[in-house]
C-alpha positions in Angstrom: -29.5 2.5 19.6 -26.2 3.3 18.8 -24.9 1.4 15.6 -21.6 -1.0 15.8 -20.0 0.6 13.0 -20.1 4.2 14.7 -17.7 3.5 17.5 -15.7 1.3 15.4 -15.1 4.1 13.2 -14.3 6.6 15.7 -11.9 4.1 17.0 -12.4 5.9 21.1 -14.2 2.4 22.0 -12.3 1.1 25.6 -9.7 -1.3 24.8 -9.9 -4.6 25.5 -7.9 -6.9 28.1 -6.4 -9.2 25.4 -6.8 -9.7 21.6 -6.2 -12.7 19.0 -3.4 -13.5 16.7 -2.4 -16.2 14.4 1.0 -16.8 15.1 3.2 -19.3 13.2 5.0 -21.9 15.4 6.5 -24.0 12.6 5.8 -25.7 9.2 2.1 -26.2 7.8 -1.1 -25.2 8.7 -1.2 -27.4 11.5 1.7 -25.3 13.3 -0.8 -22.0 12.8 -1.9 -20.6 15.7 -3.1 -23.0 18.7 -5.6 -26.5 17.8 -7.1 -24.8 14.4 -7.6 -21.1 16.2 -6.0 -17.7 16.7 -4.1 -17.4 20.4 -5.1 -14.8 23.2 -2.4 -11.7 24.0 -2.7 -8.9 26.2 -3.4 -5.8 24.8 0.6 -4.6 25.0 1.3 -1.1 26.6 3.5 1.3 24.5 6.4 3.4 24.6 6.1 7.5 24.5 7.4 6.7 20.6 5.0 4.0 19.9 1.6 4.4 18.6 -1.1 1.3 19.0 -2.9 0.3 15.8 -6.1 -1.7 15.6 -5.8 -3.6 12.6 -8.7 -3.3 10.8 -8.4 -5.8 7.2 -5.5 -7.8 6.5 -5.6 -9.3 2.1 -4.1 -12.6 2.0 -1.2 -13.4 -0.3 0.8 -16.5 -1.8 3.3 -15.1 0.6 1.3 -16.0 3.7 0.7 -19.3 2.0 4.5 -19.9 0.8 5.5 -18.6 4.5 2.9 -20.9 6.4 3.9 -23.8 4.1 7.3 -24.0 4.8 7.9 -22.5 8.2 11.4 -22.4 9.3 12.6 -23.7 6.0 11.3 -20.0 4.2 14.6 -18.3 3.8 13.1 -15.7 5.4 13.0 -17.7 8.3 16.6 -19.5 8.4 17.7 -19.1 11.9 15.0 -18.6 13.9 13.4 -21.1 15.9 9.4 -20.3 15.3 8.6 -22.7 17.5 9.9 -20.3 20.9 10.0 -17.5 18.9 7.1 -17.2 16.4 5.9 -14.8 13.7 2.3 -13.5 12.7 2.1 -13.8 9.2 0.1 -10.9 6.8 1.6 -7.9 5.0 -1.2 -6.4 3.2 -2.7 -4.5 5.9 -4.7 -1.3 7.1 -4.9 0.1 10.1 -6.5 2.6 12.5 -5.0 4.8 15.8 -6.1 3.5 18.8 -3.7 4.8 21.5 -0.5 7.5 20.9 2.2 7.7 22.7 2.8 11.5 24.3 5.7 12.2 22.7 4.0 11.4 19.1 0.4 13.3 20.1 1.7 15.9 17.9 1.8 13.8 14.6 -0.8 11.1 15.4 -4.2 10.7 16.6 -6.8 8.5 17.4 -9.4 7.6 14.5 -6.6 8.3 11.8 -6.4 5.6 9.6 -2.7 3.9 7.5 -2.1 1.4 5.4 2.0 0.5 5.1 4.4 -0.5 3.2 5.8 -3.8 4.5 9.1 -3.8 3.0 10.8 -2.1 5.7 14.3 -1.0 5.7 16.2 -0.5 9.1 19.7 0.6 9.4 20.1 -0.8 5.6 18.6 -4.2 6.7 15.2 -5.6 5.2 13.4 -6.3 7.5 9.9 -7.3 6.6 6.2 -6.7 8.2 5.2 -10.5 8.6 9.1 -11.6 8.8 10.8 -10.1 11.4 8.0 -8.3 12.4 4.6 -9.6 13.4 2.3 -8.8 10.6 -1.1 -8.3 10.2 -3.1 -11.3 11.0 -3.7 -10.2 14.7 -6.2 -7.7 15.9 -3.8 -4.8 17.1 -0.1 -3.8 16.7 2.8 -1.8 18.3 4.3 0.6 15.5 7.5 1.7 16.5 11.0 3.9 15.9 11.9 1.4 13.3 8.5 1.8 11.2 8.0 5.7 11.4 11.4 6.3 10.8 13.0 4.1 8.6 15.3 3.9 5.8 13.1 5.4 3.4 11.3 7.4 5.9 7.7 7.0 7.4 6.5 3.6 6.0 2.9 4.4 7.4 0.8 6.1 4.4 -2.3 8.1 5.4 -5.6 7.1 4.5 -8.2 9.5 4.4 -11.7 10.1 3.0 -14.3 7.4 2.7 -12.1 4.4 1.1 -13.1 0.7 2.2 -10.6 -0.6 4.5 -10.3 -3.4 1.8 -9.2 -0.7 -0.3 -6.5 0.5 1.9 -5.4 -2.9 2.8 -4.9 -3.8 -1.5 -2.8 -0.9 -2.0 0.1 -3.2 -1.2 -0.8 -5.5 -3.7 -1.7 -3.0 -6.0 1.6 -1.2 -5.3 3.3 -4.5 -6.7 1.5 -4.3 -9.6 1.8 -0.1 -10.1 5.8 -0.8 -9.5 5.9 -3.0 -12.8 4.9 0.1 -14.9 7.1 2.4 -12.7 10.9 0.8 -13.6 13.1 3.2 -14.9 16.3 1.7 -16.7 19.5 3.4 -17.1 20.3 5.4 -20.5 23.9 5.3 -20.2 26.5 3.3 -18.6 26.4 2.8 -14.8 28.1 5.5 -12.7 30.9 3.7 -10.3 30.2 0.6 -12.2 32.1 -1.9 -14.0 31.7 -1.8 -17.8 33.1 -4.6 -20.4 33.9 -3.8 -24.0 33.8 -6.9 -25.7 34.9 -7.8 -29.2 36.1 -10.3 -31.6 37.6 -11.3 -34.6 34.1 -10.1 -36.6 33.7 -6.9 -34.7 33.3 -4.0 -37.1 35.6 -1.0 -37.7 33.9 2.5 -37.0 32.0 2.0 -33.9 31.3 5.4 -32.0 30.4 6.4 -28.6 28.9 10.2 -28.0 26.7 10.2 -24.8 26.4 7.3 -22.5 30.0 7.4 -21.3 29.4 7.6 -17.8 31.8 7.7 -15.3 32.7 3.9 -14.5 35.2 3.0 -11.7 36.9 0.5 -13.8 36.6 -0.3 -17.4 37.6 -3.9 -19.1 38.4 -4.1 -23.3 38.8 -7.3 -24.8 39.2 -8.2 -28.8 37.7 -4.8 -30.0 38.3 -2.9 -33.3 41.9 -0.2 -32.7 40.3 2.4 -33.9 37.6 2.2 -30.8 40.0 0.8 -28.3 42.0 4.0 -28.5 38.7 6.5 -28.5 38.2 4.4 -25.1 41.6 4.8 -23.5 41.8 8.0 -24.5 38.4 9.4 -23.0 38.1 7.6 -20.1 42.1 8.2 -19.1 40.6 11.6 -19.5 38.6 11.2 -16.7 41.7 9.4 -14.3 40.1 6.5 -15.4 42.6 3.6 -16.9 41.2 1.0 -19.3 42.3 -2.5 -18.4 43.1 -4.8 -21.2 42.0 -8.9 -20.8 41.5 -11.4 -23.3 37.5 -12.8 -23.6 38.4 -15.9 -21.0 40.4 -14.0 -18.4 36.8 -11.8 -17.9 34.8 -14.4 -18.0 37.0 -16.3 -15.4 37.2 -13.7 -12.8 35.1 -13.3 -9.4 33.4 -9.8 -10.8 29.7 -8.6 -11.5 29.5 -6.2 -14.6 27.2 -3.5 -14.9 27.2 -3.3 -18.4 28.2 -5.3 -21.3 28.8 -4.2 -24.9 28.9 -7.2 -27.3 30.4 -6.0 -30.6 29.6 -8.4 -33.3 30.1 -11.8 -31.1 28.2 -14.9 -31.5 25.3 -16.2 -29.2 28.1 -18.7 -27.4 30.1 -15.0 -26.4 26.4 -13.4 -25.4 25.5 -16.6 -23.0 29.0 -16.8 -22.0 29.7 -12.9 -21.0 25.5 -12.5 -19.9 26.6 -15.1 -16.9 28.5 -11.5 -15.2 25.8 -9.6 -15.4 25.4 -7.4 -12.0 21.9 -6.8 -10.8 20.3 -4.1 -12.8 23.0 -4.9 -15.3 22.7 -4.2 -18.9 24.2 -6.5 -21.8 24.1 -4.4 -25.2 24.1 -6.4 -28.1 25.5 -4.8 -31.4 25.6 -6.6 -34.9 24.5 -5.6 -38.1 22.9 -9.1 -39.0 20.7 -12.3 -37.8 23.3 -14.2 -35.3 24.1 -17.8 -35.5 21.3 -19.0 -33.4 19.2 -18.1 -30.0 20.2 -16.5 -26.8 19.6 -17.6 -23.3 18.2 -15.3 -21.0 17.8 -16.1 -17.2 14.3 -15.3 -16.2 14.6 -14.7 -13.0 17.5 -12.7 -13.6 15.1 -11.0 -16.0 12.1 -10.4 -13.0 14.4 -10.5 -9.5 17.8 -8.5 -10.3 16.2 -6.4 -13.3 18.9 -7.2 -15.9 17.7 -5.8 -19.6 19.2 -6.6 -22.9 19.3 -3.8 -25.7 21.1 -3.6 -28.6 21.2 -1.5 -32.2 22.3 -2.6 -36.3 24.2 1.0 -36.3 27.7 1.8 -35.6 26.4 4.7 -33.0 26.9 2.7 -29.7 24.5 5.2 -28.5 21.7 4.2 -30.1 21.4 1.2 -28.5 20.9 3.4 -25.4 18.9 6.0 -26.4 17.3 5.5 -29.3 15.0 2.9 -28.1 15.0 3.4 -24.3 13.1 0.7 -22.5 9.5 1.4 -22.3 7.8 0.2 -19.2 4.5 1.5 -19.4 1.8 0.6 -21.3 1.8 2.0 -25.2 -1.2 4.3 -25.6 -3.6 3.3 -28.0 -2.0 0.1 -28.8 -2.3 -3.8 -28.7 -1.7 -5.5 -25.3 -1.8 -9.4 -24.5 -2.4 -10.1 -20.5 -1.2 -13.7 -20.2 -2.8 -15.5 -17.5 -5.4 -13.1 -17.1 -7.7 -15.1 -15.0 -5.9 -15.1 -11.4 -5.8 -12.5 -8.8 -2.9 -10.3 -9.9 -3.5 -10.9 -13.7 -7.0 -9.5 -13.0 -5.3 -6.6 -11.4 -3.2 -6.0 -14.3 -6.4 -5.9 -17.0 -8.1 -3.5 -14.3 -5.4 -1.4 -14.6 -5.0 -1.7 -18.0 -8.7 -0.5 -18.5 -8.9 2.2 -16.0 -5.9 3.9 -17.4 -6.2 7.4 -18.8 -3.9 6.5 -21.6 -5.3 3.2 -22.0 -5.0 0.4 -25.1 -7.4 0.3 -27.9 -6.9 -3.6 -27.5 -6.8 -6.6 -24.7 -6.5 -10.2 -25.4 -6.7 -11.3 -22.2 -5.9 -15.4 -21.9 -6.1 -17.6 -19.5 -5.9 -21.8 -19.3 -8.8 -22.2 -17.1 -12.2 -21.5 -18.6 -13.7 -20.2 -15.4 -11.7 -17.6 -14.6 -11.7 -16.5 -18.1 -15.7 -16.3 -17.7 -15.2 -14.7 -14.6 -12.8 -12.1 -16.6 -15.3 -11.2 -19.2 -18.0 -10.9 -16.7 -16.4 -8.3 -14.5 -14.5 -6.5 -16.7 -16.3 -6.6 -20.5 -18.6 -3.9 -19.7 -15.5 -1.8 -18.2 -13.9 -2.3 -21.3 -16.7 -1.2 -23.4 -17.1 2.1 -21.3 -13.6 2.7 -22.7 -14.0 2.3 -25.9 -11.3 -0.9 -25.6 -11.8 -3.8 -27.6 -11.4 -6.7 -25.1 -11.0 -10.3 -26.0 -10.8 -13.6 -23.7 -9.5 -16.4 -25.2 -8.5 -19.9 -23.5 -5.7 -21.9 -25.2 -6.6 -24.9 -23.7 -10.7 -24.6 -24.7 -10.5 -22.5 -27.6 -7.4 -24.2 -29.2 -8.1 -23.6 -33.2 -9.7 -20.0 -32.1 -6.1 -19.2 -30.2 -3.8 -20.3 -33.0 -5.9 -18.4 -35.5 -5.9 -15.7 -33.6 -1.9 -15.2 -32.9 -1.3 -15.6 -36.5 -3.7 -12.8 -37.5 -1.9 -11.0 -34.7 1.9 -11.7 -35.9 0.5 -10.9 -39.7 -1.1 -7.9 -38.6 2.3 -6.1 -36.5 2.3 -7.9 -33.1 1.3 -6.4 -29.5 3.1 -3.5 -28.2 2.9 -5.0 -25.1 2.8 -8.5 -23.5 2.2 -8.9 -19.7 2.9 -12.3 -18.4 1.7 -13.7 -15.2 2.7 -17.4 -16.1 5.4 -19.0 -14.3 6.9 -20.9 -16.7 9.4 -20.2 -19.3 7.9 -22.0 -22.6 5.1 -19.5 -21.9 7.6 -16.3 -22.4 9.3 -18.2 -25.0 6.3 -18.5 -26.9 5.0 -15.5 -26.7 7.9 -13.0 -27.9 7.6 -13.8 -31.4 4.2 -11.7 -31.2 5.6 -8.7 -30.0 5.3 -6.0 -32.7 8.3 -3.4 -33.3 9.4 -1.7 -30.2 7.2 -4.3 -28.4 7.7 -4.9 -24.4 7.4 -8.0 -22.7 6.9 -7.2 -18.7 7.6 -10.6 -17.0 5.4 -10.0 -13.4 5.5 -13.4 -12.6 8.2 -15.2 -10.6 10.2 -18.1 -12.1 13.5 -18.9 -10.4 17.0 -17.7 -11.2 19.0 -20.4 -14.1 15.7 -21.0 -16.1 16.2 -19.7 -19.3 14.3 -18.6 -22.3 15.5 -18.8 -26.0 15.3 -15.4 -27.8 16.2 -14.5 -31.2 19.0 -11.6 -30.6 18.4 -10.2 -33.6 14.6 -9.1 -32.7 16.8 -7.1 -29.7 19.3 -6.0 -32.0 17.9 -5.4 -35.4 15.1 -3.3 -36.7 11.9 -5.1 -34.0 13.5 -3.7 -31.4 12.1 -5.7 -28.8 12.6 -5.1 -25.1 12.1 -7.8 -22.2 11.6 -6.6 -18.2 10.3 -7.7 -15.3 9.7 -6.7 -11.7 7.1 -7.7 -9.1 8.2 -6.1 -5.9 7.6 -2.1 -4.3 8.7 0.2 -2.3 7.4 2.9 -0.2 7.0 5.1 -3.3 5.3 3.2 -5.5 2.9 2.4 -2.6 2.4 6.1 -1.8 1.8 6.5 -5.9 -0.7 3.9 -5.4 -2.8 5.3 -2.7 -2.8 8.9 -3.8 -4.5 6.5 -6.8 -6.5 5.6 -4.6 -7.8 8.4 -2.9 -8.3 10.5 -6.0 -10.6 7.7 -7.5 -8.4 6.7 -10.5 -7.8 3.2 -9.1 -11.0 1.0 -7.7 -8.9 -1.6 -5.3 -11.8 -3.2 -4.2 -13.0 -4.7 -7.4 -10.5 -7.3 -6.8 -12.3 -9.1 -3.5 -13.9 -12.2 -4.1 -14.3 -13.1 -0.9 -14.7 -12.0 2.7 -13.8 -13.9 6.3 -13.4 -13.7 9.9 -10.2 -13.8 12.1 -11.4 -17.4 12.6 -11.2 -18.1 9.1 -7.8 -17.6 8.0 -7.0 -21.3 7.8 -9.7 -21.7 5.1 -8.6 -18.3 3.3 -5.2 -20.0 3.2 -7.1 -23.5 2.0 -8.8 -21.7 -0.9 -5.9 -19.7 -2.1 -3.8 -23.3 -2.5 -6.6 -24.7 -4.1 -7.1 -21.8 -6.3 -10.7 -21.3 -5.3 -11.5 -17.4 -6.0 -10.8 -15.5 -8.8 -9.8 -12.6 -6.8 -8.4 -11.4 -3.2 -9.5 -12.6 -0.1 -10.1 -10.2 2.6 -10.1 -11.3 6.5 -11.7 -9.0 9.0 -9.7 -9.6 12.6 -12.0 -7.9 14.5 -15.1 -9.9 13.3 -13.5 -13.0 15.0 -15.9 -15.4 13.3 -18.0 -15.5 10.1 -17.7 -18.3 7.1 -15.4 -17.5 4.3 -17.7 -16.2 1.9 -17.9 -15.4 -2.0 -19.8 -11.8 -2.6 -22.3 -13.6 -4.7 -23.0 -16.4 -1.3 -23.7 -13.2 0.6 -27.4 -13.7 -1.5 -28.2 -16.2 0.8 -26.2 -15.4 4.1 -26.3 -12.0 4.3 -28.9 -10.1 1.9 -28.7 -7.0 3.3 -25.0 -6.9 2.5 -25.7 -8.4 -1.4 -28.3 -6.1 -2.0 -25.1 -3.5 -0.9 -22.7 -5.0 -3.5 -21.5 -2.7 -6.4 -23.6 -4.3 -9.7 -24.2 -6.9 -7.3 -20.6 -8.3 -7.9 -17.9 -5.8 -6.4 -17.1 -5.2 -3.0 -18.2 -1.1 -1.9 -18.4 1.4 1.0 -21.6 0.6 2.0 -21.1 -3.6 1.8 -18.8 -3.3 3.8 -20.4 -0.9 6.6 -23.2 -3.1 6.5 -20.6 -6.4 7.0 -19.5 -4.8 10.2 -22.6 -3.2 11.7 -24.0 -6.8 11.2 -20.9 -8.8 12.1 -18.2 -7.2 14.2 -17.9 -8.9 17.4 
């Protein structure tokens, strides 16, 4: 008898008439395909430039949830009338050829497998898989002109080798999370930009500027020392650039977006004021040779969605403040490194990560409010950790109060983490935790926390001798997602340790259901071409499929053969 999987994998089965899809035809669940179920579509022809893909795993995301939840009202979806012209939701995909078109049978060919990059860019438009196009909670797809050659180029990635197709669907999700070590911040001010000079009545005489010029399209001076204001003019009128002259309020009260802002001895009130024009991927430099007169505000979601940074220097070199310290994004080797919020999908991503890495931490404290995820933390991951040689510790703030206060203090006694990751929404949470970063320290913001909420920081830790650095960034792009899988694929990144639970096509509505009620500790996986088996935890599979348990990595993780053995048993 010929086995299931076998002609799945060669992918030269017959097609079928029609195939299922979960389209969205408005707000909530309820507007989620037809009566509770996926719809029935004919198996569309294609174009000489169009290839057919079977879709073969689709992970679900918050986005599916955020984009099911509010329907037309997703500004994604302003505009369109889902309920004559619907969407499939699903980004995180893989898929495999089924059918090429003859004037792509050069490039592409049946049995090949992809996983993409979702984010697509056409004719300088975004133009998403799962928002303008139909994503990946259907059974097959039409990939097009718009896919293969795109902004960015080909935004299919090749799969190869023997990778789960869980895998190859989390490399988008993993991408996200690659991406946050991956930012690279400017060293100098921004080429065609606008850059602001500001000073005041306190601003110290001998400033100096030797390297991060630039080559600025307009340049603004307000209030700074005459000794400076003339090495300004002078250099950048050098360059057929001429220096405009404004007092503090004329800036502050025009229409423009600054690329970078140099605060010369000014008070926080001038730093909140003048931090208000920052550009996206702006950077606001603070300079002062002492404590200021009370906190900063910094916009959080500016922080994680536009990528503004603050730097700053105690030294009359401007330059330092560039180069000196340049912003660190990736995790310090051998040092200390606090995961905040540890417990959930993505944080467990970043503490995979963080173990795996060649240049890994010595230390983890990895925290998380609830006390079964944290359990669920130290039982995946401890024994990872002590393969390493890394000290991992998991502490709850809300269970292990007196523990968690003790242990922060020992922590800011002791030097601080060099690096703080935080997946917690909510700005006390940052706040709080950017007293314990230790000199040079880097706090990554991965979590999402709308633009005007602020966080109080003490400019001097930016400024003075800490030197502390705050970034943040939770999106990719087709490079970081072709970094991700040629992880992948040469076994330095193990994707698959982050499913906690496996469904049908039938299922999504209950994959959707546990991700609100925050019901797994990991990703959920739906398999569209077996249309209908329970959502189901690996460790359930003990009692509903034993053959696939007794398959399961340490009887825990997700594998090759598991999941051969899920679809020779199940596929429809």
């Amino acid at each position: 008898m010929i086995k299931k999987i076998t002609g799945y994998l060669d992918a030269k089965k017959e097609l079928p008439e029609t195939y299922l899809a979960w389209p969205l035809f408005g707000s909530g669940i309820e507007n989620l395909g037809k009566n509770g179920k996926p719809i029935s579509r004919p198996i569309p022809e294609i174009r000489s430039n169009e290839i057919l893909m079977r879709i073969d795993a689709c992970s679900l995301c918050y986005t599916d949830v955020k984009a099911v939840t509010l329907g037309s009202k997703h500004p994604r979806f302003i505009g369109k009338d889902l309920s004559t012209n619907p969407v499939v939701p699903g980004h995180e995909l893989t898929m495999t050829v089924v059918k090429v078109g003859d004037d792509l049978s050069e490039h592409y060919h049946i049995g090949e497998r992809y996983t993409m990059q979702p984010n697509i860019w056409v004719n300088g438009k975004s133009m998403p898989f799962c928002f303008e196009y139909d994503g990946g909670l259907r059974q097959y797809a039409v990939i097009g002109e718009d896919i293969i050659h795109g902004n960015e180029g080909n935004y299919l990635i090749p799969i190869h080798g023997n990778i789960t197709y869980a895998s190859s669907a989390l490399a988008e999700p993993w991408s996200c999370v690659e991406a946050a070590y991956r930012m690279i911040y400017r060293q100098c001010i921004n080429n065609n930009g606008v850059v602001w000079f500001c000073g005041c009545d306190n601003s110290r005489n001998g400033y100096q500027i030797n390297k991060i010029w630039g080559n600025p399209k307009r340049v603004l001076i307000s209030d700074i020392p005459s000794d400076l204001e003339e090495t300004i003019i002078h250099h950048y009128q050098e360059d057929g650039i001429e220096p405009e002259i404004h007092s503090f309020q004329s800036i502050i009260n025009q229409n423009i977006k600054i690329d970078d802002i140099l605060i010369l001895d000014g008070n926080t009130s001038m730093i909140d004021a003048a931090s208000e024009k920052l550009n996206t991927n702006g950077i606001l430099t603070i300079l002062n040779n002492k404590p200021l007169d009370g906190m900063i505000k910094i916009d959080l979601g500016k922080l994680h969605y536009d990528m503004i940074a603050y730097i700053g220097t105690h030294s009359l070199t401007i330059d330092d403040a560039y180069l000196k310290n340049p912003i660190r994004t990736e995790l310090f080797q051998n040092g200390y490194c606090w995961i905040l919020g540890a417990g959930g999908p993505l944080g467990r991503m970043h503490l995979q990560r963080a173990l795996e890495m060649e240049r890994h931490p010595n230390k983890i404290l990895a925290t998380n409010r609830g006390l079964e995820r944290l359990s669920a933390v130290w039982d995946d991951f401890s024994n990872l950790a002590h393969k390493k040689n890394i000290e991992l510790d998991a502490i709850s703030p809300t269970h292990h109060q007196e523990l968690y206060k003790q242990y922060l203090h020992d922590i800011g006694q002791s030097g601080g983490f060099q690096d703080i990751v935080v997946m917690v929404a909510r700005a006390e949470t940052v706040a709080d935790a950017i007293p314990y970063l230790s000199q040079y320290g880097v706090l990554n913001l991965f979590a999402g926390i709308n633009r005007g909420i602020t966080a109080e920081v003490d400019a001097w830790s930016i400024c003075g001798p800490k030197q502390i650095r705050l970034i943040g960034h939770s999106g990719s792009n087709l490079n970081d997602q072709i970094h991700t899988v040629k992880k992948i694929l040469e076994g330095n990144l193990q994707p698959e340790l982050s499913v906690a639970a496996v469904g049908g096509l039938n299922q999504l509505i209950d994959g959707l259901q546990a991700m609100i009620d925050e019901k797994y500790t990991g990703k959920i996986i739906i398999y569209p071409h077996i249309v209908d088996f329970p959502l189901t935890a690996l460790n359930e599979f003990q009692s509903r499929d034993p053959e696939v348990y007794d398959a399961l990595i340490a009887s825990k993780f997700w594998g090759v053969e598991a999941e051969k053995i899920f679809l020779e048993n199940h596929l429809a």
